[in-house]
GUNU-278443 format. One record per atom (N, C-alpha, C, CB): x, y, z; residue number from 1; atom name. Coordinates in Angstrom, 3 decimals. Glycine has a CB too. Example, Ala and Ser with C-alpha at 12.3 -4.5 7.8 and 13.67 -1.06 7.14 Angstrom:
c1; c2; c3; nr; atom
13.190; -5.690; 7.800; 1; N
12.300; -4.500; 7.800; 1; CA
13.200; -3.300; 7.800; 1; C
11.308; -4.473; 9.046; 1; CB
12.850; -2.250; 7.080; 2; N
13.670; -1.060; 7.140; 2; CA
12.900; 0.030; 7.870; 2; C
14.084; -0.598; 5.725; 2; CB
end
This chain:
c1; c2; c3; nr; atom
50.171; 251.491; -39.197; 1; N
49.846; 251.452; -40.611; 1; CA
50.705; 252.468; -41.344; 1; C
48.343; 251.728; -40.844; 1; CB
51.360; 252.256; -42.286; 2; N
52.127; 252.865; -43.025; 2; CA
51.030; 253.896; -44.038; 2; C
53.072; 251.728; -43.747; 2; CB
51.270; 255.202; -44.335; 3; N
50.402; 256.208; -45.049; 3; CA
50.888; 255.824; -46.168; 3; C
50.461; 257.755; -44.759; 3; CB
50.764; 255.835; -47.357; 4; N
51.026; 255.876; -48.552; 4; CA
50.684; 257.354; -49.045; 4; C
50.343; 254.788; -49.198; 4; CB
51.647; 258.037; -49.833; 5; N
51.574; 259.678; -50.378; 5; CA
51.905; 259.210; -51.551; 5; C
52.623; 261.019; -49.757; 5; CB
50.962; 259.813; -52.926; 6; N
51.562; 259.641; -54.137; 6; CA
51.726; 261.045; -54.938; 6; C
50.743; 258.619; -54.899; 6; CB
53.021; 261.278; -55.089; 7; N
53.503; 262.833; -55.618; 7; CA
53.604; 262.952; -57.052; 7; C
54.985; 263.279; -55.085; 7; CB
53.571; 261.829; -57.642; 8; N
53.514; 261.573; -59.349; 8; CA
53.239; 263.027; -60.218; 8; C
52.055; 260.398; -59.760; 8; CB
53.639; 262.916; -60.834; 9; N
53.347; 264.212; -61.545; 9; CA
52.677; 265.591; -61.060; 9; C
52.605; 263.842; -62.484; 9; CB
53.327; 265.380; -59.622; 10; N
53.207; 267.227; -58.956; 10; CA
54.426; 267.782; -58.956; 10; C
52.695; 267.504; -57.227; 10; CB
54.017; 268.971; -59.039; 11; N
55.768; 269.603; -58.632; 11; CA
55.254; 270.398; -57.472; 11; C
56.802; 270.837; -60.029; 11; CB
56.357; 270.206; -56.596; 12; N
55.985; 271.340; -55.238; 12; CA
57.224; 271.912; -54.845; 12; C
55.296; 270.608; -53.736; 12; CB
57.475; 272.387; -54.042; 13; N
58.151; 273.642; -53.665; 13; CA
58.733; 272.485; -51.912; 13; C
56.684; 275.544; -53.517; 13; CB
59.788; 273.115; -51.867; 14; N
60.557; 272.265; -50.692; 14; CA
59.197; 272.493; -49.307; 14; C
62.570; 273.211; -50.201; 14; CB
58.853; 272.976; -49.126; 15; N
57.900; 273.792; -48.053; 15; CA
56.750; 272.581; -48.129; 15; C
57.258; 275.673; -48.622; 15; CB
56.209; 272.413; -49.472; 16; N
54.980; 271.822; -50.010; 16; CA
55.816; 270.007; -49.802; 16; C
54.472; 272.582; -52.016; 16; CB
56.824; 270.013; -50.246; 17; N
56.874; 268.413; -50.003; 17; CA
57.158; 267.825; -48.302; 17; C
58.252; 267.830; -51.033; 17; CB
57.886; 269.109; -47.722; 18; N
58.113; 269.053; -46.109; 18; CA
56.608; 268.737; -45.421; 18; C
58.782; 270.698; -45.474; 18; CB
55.525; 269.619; -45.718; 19; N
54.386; 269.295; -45.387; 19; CA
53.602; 267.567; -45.524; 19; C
53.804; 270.288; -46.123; 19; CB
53.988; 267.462; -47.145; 20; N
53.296; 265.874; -47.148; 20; CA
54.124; 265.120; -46.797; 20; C
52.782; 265.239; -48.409; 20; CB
55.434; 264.697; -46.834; 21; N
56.507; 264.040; -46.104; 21; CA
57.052; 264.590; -44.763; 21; C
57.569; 263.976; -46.966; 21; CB
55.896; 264.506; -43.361; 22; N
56.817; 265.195; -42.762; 22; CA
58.033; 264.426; -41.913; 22; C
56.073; 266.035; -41.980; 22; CB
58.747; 264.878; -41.336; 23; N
60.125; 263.657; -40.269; 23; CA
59.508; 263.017; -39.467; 23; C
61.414; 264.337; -39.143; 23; CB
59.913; 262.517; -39.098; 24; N
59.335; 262.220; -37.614; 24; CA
60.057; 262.771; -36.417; 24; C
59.299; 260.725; -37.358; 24; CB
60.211; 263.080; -35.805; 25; N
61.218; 263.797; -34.588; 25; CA
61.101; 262.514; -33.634; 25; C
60.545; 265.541; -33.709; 25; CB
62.489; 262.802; -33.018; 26; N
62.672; 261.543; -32.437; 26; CA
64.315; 261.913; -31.822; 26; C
62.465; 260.138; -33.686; 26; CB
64.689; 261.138; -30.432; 27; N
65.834; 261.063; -29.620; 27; CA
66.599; 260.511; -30.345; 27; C
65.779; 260.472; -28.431; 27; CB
67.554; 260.468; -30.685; 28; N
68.451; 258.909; -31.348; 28; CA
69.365; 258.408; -30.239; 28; C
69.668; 259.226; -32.892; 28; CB
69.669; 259.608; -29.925; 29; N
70.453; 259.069; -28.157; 29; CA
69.695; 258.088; -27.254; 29; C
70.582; 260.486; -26.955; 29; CB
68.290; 258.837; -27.111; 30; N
67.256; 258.081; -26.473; 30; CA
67.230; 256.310; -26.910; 30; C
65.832; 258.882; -26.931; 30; CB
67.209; 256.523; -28.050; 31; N
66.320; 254.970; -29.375; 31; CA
67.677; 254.170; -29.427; 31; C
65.652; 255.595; -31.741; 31; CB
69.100; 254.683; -29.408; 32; N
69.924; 253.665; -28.966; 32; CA
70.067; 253.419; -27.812; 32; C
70.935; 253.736; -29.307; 32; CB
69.878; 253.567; -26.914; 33; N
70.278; 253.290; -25.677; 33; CA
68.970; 251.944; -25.319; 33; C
70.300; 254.886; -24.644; 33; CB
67.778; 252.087; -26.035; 34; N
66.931; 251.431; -25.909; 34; CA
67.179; 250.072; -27.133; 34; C
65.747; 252.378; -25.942; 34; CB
67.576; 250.428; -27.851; 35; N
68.412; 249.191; -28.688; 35; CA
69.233; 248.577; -28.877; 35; C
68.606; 249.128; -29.353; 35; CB
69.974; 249.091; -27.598; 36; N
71.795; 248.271; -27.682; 36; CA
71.362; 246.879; -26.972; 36; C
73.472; 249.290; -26.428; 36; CB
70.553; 246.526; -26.098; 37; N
70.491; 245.106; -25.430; 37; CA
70.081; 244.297; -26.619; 37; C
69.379; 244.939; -24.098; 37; CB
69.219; 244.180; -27.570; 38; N
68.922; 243.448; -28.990; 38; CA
69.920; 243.628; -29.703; 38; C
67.759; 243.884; -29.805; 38; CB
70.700; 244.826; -30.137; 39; N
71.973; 245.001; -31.019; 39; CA
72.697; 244.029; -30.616; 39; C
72.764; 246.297; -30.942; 39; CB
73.047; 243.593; -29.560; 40; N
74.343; 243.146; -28.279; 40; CA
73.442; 241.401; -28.419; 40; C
74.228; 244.404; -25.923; 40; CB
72.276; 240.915; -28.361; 41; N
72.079; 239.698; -28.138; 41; CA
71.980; 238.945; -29.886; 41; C
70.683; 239.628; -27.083; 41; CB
71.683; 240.511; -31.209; 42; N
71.774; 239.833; -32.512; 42; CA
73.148; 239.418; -32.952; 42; C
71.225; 240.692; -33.535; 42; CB
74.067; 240.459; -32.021; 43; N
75.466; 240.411; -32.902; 43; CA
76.645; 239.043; -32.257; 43; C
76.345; 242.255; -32.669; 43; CB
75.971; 239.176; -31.092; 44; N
76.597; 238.491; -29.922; 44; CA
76.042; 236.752; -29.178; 44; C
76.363; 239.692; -28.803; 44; CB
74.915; 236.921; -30.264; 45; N
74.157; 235.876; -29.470; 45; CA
74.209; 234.112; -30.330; 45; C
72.358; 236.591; -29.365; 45; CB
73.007; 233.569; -30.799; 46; N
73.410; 232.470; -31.304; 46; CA
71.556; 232.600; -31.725; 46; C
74.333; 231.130; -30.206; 46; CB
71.205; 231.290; -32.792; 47; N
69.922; 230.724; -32.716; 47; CA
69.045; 231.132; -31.975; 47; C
69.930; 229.666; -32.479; 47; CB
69.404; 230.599; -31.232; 48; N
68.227; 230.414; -29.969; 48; CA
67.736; 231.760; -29.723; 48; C
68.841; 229.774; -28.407; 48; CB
68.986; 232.801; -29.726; 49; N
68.343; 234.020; -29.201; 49; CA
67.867; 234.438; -30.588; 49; C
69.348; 235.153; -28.334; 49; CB
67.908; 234.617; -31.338; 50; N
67.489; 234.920; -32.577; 50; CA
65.973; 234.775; -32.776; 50; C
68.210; 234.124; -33.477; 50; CB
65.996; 233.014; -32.233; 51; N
64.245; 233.058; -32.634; 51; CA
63.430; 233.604; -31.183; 51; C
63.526; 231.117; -33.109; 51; CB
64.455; 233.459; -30.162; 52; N
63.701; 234.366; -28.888; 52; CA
63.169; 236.039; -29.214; 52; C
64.975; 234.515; -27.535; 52; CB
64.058; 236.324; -30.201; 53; N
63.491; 237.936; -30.005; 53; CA
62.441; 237.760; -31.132; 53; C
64.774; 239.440; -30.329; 53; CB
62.211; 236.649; -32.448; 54; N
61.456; 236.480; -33.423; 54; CA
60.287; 236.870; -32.642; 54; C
61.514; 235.165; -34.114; 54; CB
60.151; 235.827; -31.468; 55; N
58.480; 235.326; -30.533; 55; CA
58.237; 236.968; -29.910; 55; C
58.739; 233.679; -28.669; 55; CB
59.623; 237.450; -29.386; 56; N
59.202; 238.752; -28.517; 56; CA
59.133; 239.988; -29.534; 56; C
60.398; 239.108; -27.221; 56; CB
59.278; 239.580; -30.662; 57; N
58.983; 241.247; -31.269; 57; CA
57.717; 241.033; -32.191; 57; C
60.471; 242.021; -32.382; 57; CB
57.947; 239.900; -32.751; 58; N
56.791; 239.183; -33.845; 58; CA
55.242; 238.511; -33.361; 58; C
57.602; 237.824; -34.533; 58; CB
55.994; 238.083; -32.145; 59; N
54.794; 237.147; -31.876; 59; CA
54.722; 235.453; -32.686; 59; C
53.444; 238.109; -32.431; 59; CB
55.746; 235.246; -32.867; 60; N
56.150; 233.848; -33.962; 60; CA
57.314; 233.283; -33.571; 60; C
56.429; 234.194; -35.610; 60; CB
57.469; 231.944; -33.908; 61; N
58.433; 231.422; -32.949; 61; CA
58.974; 229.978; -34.098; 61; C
57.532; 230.959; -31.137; 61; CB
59.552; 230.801; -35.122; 62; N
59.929; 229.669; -35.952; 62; CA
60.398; 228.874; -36.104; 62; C
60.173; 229.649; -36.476; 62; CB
60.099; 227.341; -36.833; 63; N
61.448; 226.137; -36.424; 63; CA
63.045; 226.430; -36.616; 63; C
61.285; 224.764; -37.439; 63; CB
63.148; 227.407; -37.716; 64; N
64.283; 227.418; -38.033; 64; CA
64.787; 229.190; -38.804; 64; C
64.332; 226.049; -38.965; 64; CB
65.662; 229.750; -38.512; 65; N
65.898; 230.972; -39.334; 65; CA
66.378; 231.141; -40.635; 65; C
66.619; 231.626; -38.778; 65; CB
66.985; 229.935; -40.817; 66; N
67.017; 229.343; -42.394; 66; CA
65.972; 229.681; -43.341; 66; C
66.963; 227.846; -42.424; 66; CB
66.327; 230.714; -44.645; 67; N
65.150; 230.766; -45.585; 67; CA
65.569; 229.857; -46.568; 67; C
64.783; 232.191; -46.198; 67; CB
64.577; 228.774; -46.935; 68; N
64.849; 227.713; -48.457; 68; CA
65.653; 228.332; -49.687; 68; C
63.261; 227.293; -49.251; 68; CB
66.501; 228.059; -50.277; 69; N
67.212; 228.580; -51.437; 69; CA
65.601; 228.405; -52.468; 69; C
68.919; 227.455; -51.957; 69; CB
64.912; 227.667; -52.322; 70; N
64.026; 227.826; -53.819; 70; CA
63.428; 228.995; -53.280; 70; C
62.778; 226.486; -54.412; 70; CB
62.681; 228.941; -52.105; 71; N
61.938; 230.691; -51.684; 71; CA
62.643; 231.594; -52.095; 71; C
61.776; 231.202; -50.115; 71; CB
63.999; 231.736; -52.123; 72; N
65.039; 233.152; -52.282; 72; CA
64.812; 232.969; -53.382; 72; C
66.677; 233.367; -51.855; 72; CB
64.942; 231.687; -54.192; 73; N
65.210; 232.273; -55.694; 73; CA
63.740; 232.549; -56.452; 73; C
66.175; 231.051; -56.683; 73; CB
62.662; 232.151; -55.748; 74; N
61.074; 232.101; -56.518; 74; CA
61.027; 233.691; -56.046; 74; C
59.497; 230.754; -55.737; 74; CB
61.541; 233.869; -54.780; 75; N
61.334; 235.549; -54.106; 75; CA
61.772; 236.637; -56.151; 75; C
63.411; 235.990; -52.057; 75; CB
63.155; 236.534; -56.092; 76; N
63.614; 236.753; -56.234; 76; CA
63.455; 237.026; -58.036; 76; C
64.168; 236.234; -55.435; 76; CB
62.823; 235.809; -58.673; 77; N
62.086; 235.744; -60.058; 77; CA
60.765; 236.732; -59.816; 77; C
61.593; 234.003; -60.501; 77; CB
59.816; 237.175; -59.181; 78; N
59.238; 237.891; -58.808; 78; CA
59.199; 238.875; -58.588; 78; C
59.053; 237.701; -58.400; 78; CB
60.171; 239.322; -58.059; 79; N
60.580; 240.896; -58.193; 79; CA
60.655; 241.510; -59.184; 79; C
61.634; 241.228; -57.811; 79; CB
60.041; 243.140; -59.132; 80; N
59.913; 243.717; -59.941; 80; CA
61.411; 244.138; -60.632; 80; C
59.065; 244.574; -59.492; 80; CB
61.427; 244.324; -61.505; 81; N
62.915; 244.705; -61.926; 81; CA
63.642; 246.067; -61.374; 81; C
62.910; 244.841; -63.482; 81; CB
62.390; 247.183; -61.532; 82; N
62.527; 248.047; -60.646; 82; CA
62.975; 248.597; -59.444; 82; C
62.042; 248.105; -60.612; 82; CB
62.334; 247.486; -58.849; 83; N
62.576; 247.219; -57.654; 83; CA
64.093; 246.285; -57.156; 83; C
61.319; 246.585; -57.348; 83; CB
64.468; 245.466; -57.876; 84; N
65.438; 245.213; -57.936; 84; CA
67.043; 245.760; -57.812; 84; C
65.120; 244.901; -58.583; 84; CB
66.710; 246.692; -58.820; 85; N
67.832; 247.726; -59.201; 85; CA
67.518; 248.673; -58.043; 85; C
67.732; 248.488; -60.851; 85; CB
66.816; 249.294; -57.449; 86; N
66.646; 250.194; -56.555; 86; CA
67.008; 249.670; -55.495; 86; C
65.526; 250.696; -56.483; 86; CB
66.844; 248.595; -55.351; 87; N
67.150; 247.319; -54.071; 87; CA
68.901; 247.406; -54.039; 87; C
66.467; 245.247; -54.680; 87; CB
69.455; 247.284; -54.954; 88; N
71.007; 246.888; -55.094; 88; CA
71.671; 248.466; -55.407; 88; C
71.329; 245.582; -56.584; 88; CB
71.305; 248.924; -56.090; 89; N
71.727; 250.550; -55.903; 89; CA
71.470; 251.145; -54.119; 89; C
70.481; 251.619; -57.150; 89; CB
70.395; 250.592; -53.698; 90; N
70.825; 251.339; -51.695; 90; CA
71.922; 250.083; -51.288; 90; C
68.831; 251.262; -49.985; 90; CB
71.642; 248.687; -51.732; 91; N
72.702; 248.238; -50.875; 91; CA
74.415; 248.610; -51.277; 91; C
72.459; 246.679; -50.849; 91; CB
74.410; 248.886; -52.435; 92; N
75.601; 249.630; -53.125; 92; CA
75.959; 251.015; -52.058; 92; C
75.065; 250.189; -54.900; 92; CB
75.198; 251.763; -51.637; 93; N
75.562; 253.143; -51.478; 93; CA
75.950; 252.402; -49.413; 93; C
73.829; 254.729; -52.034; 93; CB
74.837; 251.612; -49.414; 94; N
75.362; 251.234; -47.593; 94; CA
76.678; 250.628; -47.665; 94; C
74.290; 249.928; -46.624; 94; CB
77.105; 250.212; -48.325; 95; N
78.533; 249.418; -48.425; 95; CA
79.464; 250.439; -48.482; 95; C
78.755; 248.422; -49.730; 95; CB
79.067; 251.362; -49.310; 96; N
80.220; 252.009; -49.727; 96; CA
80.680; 253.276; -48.129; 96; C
79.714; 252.878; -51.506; 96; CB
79.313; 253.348; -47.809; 97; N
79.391; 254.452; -46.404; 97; CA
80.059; 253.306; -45.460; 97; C
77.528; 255.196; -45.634; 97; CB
79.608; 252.126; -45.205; 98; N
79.977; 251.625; -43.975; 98; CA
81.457; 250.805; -44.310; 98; C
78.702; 250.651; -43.351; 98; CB
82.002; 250.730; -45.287; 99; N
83.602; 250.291; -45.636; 99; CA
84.521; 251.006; -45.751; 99; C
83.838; 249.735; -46.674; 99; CB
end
């Protein structure tokens, strides 16, 4: 379950937001080495494996990985505007690191 923290009109001190946001600690050496066989069967693989890892990570096993162009675009009329722009401003900044 994801926590939800709402900081709205507090001000805190780096110490005070470290506390309610804390990291998580974690290997990354460890967490790739445990993710390169899925990295290696998404980048490398086809369909089939695609909806194989759907069933093994999801528990769902869909006809097809195809999303409908009207879903994207009804998705998409729906969105908050907010959210939108915040959406395309991170994919802006990942492009620009990974090119």
């Amino acid at each position: 379950m994801i926590r939800t923290v709402d900081l709205r009109g507090r001000s805190l001190s780096k110490f005070e937001y470290q506390s309610a946001l804390p990291r998580a600690s974690m290997d990354v050496a460890q967490a790739m080495e445990l993710i390169q066989p899925i990295l290696h069967r998404v980048k490398n693989g086809n369909e089939s494996d695609l909806l194989a890892l759907a069933q093994e990570f999801d528990g769902v096993l869909p006809s097809s990985i195809r999303v409908p162009q009207s879903a994207l675009d009804s998705a998409l009329a729906q969105l908050d505007p907010k959210i939108r722009t915040a959406l395309e401003v991170s994919a802006a900044r990942i492009t620009k690191v990974h090119n």
